[in-house]
C-alpha positions as CSV (number, residue, x, y, z in Angstrom):
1,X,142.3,43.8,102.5
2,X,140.3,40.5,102.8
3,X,136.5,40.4,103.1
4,X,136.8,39.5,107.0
5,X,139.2,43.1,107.3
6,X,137.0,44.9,105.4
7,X,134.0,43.9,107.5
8,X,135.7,44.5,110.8
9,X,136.9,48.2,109.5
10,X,133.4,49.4,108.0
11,X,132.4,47.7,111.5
12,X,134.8,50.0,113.4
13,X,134.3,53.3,111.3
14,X,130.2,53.3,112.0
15,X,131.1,52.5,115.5
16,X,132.8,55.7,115.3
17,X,130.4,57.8,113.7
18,X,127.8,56.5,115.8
19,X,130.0,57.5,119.1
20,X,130.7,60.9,117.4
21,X,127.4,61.4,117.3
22,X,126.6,60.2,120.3
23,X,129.3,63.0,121.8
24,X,128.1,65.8,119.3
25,X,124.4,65.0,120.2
26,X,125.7,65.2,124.2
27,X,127.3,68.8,123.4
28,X,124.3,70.4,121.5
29,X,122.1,69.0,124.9
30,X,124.5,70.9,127.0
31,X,124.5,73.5,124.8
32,X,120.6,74.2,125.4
33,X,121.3,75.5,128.9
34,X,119.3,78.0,130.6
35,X,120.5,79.4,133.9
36,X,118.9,81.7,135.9
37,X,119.9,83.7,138.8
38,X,117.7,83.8,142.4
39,X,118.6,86.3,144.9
40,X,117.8,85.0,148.1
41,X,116.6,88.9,149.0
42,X,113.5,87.9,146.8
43,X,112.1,86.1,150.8
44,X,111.3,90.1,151.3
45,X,109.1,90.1,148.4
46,X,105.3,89.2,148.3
47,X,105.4,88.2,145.0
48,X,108.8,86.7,144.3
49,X,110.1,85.3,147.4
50,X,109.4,81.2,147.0
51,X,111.8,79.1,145.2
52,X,108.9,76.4,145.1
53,X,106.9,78.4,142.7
54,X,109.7,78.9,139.9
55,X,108.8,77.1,136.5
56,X,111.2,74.3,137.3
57,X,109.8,72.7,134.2
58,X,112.1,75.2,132.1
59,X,114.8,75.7,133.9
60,X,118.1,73.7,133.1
61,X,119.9,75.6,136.3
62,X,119.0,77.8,139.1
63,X,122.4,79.6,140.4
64,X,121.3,81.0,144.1
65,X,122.5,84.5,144.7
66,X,124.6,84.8,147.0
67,X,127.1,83.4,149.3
68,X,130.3,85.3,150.2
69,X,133.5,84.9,152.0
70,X,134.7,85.5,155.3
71,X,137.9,85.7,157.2
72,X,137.6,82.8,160.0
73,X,140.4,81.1,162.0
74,X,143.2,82.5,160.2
75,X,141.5,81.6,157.4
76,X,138.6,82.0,155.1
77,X,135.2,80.3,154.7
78,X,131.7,81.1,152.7
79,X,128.4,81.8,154.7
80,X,125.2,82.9,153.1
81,X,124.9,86.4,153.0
82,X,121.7,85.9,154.8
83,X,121.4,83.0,156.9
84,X,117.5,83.7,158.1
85,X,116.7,83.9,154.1
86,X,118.7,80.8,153.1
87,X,118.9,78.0,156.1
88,X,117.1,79.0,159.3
89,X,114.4,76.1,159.8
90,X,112.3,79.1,162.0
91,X,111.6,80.7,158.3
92,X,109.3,78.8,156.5
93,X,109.8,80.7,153.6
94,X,113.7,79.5,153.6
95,X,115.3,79.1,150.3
96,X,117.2,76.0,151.3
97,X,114.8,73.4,152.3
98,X,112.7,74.5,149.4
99,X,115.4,73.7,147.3
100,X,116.3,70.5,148.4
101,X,112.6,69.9,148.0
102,X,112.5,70.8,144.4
103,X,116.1,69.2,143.7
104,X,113.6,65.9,144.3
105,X,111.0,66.8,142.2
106,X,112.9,67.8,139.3
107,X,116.3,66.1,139.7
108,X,117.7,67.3,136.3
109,X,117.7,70.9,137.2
110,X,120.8,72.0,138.4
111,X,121.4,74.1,141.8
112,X,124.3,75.8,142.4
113,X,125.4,78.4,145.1
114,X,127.1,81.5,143.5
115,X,129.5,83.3,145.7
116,X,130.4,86.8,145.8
117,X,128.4,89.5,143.7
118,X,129.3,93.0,143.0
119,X,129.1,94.2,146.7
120,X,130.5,91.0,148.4
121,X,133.8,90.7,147.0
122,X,136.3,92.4,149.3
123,X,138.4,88.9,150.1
124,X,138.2,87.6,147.2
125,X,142.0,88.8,146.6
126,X,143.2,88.4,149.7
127,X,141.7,85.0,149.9
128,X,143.6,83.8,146.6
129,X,146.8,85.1,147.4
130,X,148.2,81.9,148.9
131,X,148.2,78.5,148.7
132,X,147.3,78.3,152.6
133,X,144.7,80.8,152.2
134,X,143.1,79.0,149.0
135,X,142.9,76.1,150.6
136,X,140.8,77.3,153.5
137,X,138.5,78.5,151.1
138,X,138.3,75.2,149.2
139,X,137.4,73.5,152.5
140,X,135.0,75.6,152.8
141,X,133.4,74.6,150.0
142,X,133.8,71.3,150.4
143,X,132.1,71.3,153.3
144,X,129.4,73.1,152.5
145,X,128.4,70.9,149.4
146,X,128.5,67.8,151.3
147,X,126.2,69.8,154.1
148,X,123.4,70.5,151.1
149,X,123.8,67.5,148.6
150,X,121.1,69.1,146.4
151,X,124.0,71.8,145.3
152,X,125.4,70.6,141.8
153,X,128.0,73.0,142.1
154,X,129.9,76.0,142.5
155,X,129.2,79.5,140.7
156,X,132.3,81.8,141.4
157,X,131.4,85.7,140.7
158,X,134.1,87.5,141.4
159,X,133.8,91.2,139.9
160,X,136.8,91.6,139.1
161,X,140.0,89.7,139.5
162,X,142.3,92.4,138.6
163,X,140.2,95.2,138.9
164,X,140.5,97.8,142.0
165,X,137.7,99.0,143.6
166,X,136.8,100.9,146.5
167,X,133.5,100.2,148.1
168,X,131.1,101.8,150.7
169,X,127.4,102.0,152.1
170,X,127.5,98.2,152.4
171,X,129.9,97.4,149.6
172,X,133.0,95.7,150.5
173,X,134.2,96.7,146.9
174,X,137.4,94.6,145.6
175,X,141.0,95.4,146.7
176,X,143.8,93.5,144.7
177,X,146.5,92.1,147.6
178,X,148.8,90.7,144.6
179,X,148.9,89.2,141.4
180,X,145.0,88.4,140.6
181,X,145.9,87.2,137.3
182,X,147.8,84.6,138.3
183,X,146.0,84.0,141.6
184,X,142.7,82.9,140.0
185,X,144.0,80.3,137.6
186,X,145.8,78.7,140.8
187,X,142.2,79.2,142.6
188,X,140.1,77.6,140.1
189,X,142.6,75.0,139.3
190,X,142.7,73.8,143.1
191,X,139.5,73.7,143.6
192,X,138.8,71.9,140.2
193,X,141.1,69.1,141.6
194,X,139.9,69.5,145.4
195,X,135.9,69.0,143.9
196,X,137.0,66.1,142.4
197,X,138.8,64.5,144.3
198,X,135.8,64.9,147.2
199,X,133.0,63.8,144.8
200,X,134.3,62.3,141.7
201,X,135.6,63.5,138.1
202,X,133.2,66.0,136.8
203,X,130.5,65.1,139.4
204,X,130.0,68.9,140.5
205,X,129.9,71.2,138.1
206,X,132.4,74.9,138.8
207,X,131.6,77.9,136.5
208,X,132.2,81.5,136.9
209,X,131.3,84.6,135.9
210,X,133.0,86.9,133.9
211,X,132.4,91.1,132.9
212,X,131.3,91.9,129.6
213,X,133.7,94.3,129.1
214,X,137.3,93.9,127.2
215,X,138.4,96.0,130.2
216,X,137.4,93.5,132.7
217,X,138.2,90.4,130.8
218,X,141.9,91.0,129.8
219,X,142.5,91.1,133.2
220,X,142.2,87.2,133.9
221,X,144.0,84.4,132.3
222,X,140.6,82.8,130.4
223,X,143.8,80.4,128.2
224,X,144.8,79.2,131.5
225,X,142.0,78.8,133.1
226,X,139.0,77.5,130.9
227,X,140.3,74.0,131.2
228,X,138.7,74.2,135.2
229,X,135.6,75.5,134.7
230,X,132.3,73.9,133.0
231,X,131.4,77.3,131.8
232,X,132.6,81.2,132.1
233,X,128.8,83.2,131.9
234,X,129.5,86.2,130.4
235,X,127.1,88.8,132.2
236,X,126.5,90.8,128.6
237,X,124.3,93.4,130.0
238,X,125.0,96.7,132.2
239,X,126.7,97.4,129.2
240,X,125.2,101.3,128.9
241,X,123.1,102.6,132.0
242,X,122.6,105.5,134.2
243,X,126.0,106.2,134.5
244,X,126.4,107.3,131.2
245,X,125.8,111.0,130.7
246,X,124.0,109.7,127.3
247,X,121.3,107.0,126.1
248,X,122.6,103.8,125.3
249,X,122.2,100.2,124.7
250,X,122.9,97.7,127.9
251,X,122.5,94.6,126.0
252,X,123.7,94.9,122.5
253,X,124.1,91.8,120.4
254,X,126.4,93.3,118.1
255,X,128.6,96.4,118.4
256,X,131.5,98.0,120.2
257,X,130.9,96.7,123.6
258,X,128.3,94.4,123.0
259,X,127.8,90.2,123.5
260,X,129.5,89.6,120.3
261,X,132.7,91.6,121.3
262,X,133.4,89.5,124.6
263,X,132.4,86.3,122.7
264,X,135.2,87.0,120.0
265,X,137.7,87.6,123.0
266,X,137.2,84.3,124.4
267,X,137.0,82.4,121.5
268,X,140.5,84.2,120.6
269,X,141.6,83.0,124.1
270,X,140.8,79.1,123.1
271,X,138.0,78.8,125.3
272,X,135.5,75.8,123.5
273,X,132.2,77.9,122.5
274,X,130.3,74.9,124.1
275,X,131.8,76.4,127.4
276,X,130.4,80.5,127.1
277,X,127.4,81.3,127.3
278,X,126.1,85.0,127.6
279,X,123.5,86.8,129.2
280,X,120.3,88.7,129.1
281,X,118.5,90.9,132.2
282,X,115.3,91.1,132.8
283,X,115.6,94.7,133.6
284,X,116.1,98.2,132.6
285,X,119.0,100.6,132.5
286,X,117.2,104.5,132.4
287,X,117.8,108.2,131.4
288,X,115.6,111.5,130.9
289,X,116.7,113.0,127.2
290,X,117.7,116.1,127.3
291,X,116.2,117.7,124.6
292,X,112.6,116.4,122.6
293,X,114.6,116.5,119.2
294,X,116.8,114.3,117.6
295,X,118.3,110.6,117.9
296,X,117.2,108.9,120.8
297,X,119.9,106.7,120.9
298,X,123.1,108.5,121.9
299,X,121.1,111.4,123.3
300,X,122.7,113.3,125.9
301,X,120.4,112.1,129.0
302,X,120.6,112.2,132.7
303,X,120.6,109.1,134.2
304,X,117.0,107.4,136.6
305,X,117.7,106.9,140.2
306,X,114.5,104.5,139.7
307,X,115.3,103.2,135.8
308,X,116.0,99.6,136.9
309,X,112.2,98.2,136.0
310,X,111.5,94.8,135.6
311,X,110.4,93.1,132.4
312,X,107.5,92.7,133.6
313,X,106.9,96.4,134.0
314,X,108.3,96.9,130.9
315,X,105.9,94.5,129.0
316,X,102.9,97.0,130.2
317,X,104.6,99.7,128.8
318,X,105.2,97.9,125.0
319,X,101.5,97.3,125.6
320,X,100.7,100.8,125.8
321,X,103.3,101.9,123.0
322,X,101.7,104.1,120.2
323,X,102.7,104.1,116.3
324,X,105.4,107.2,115.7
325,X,103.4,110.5,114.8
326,X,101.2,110.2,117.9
327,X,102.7,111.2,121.2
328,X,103.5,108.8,123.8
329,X,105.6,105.2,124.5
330,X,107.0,104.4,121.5
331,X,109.0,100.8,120.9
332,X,112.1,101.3,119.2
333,X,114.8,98.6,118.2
334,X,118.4,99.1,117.0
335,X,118.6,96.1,114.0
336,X,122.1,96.5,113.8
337,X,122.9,96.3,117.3
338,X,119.8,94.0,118.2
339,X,119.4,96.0,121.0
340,X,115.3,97.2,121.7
341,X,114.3,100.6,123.7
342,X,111.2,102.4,124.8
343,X,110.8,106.2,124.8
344,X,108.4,108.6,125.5
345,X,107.6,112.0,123.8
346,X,104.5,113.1,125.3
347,X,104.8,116.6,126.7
348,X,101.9,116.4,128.9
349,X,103.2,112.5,130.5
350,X,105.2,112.2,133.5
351,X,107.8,110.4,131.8
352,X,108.3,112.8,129.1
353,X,111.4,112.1,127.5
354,X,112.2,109.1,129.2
355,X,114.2,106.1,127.3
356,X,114.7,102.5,128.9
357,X,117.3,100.1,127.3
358,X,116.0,96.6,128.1
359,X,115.7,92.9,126.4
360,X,112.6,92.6,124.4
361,X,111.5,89.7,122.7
362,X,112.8,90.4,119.8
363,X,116.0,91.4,120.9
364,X,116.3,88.1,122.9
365,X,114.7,85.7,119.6
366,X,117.9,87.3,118.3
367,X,120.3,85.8,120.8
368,X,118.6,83.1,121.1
369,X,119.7,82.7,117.2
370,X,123.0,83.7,118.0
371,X,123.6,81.3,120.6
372,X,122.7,78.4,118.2
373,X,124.5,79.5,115.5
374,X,127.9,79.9,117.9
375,X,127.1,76.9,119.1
376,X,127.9,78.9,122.5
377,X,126.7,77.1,125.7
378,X,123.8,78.8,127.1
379,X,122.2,81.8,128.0
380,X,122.5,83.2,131.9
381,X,119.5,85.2,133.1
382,X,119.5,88.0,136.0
383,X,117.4,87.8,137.6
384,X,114.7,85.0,137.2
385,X,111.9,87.2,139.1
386,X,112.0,89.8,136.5
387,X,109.5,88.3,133.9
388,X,105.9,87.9,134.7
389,X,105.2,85.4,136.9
390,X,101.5,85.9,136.7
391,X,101.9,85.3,133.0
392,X,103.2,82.3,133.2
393,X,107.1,83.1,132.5
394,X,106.8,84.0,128.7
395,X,110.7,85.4,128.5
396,X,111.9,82.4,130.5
397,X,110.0,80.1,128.0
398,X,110.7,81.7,124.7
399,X,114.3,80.9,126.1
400,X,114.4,77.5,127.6
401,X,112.1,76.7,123.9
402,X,115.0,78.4,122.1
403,X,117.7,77.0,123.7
404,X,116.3,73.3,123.3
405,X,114.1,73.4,119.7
């Protein structure tokens, strides 16, 4: 090789490294994501109804909870699940305008509208049974995006392709009308295609959301259809909860049944890490023990009609917590499963043996760690309003600082 080649190939190989990392530099940005979930039932709330006051500062994406589907004109199309909450210009509390407000303000924070949710999934099946059918749907959405440009996309949570289930007391549940498998790869794939097509190549962004569970996931096609979607959010909690005739863990890191579990399964499935991300609540799953002795972890319990409490209820009760030997709260973490608890062994309390599986700091410094060293893409949150507000959001930012140190 002459001096002149050699020049023009060291040229050319640190014009590559410098694109590669360029691109690996774009992929660990994206890989700092922080979504959180709104509900737009939070207008009914005093303290946690205004999309305006969220830390938009640290927030990467706000997915609005929820949308669902409809059967109209021999077809289907999505509508807000409550139209006075979301769009009606005679609430001045609406979630909409407020949105497109902040979309201004903070123009790299994503919006997206997330459609269906455990209870509003009933024609989700029915929907993606045929090419006709799909297609309505996709219009739908089409429309719908170009009606509120602030929307960066499309958050499809349907719970579960695959997975029959009755419903009731306001629950459509989720009927399978054929093969669901199948059915969602062709849905995601047209509407991949059909978004860009209407707005460019990658211009909105299409996720969905998946079940924790090995029972769930094997029941979609994630080799088939990860190529559609910017991200499958793994909703890694609910994992262990009042259901269970014992005490568990709802948000293990590691474990049978835990985040690490449904990771492996998708990685085994091909799906990029860059493209999962997994989640933490900002809730509680509770039981009453049944007896004062013993582990408190795998006790035989009966499950709280009112265990769901928010993390911010929960951080008042770590505050109370007392050191083992004295009776009362007691914080208790699971190191091998990264999973924290509270329980309470105070005969003369109220909430006598009472245990609350929940995301503590720690246990969430822990995925945080995880995530990074996965390289995974994110962490999704349900649901934003759980931390404390009045404390300035510290779960939200000891995430959004984790996911972007």
């Amino acid at each position: 090789m002459n001096r002149r080649g050699f020049v023009v190939f060291v040229s050319w190989m640190l014009l590559a490294l410098l694109l590669c990392g360029a691109s690996a530099a774009a992929e660990a940005e994206d890989a700092g994501r922080l979504t959180v979930y709104f509900p737009n039932w939070n207008v009914y709330s005093d303290y946690r109804n205004q999309v305006k006051n969220l830390p938009w500062d640290r927030l990467d994406c706000v997915n609005h909870a929820f949308w669902k589907i409809v059967p109209q004109d021999g077809g289907f199309a999505i509508v807000s699940t409550d139209p006075w909450a979301d769009t009606d210009t005679a609430n001045p509390a609406a979630h909409f305008p407020q949105y497109a407000a902040c979309a201004q303000e903070h123009p790299d924070t994503k919006i997206m509208l997330s459609i269906g949710g455990w209870t509003d999934c009933g024609y989700f099946s029915e929907m993606a049974l045929t090419e006709e059918s799909r297609a309505s749907f996709i219009q739908s959405c089409l429309d719908t995006l170009e009606a509120y440009p602030f929307l960066s996309g499309l958050d499809i949570d349907w719970e579960y392709p695959g997975i029959a289930r009755s419903g009731g007391d306001g629950d459509e549940g989720n009927p399978v009308k054929g093969d669901d498998k199948a059915n969602y790869t062709l849905l995601l794939k047209e509407l991949r295609a059909a978004l860009d097509e209407r707005f460019g190549s990658g211009v909105k962004r299409l996720t969905v959301c998946a079940g924790s569970g090995l029972w769930t996931l094997t029941k979609q096609d994630y080799a088939a259809l990860y190529p559609y979607v910017d991200r499958v959010n793994l909703m890694t909690y609910d994992m262990a909860g009042s259901y269970n005739a014992y005490t568990g863990h709802h948000t293990a890191l590691y474990g049978d049944g835990s985040a690490d579990t449904s990771v492996d399964y998708l990685l085994a499935q091909g799906v990029p890490a860059g493209r999962i991300a997994i989640g933490s609540p900002l809730y509680s799953h509770g039981w009453t023990m049944n007896k004062p002795d013993g582990a408190v972890v795998g006790a035989a319990a009966k499950g709280l009609d009112d265990g769901d409490l928010t993390w911010s209820e929960l951080r008042a009760i770590e505050e109370a917590a007392v050191p083992e030997g004295e009776p009362g709260w007691h914080m208790g973490y699971d190191e091998g499963a990264e999973a924290a608890y509270l329980w309470n062994d105070d005969p003369s309390s109220p909430d006598y043996l009472v245990f609350y599986t929940y995301e503590s700091a720690r246990s969430l410094a822990a995925k945080l760690d995880y995530i990074e060293e996965r390289a995974l893409g994110g962490l999704i949150v349900w649901q934003v309003h759980g931390d404390s507000a009045e404390a300035d959001w510290p779960m939200v930012t000891q995430m959004y600082e984790g996911l972007h140190r």
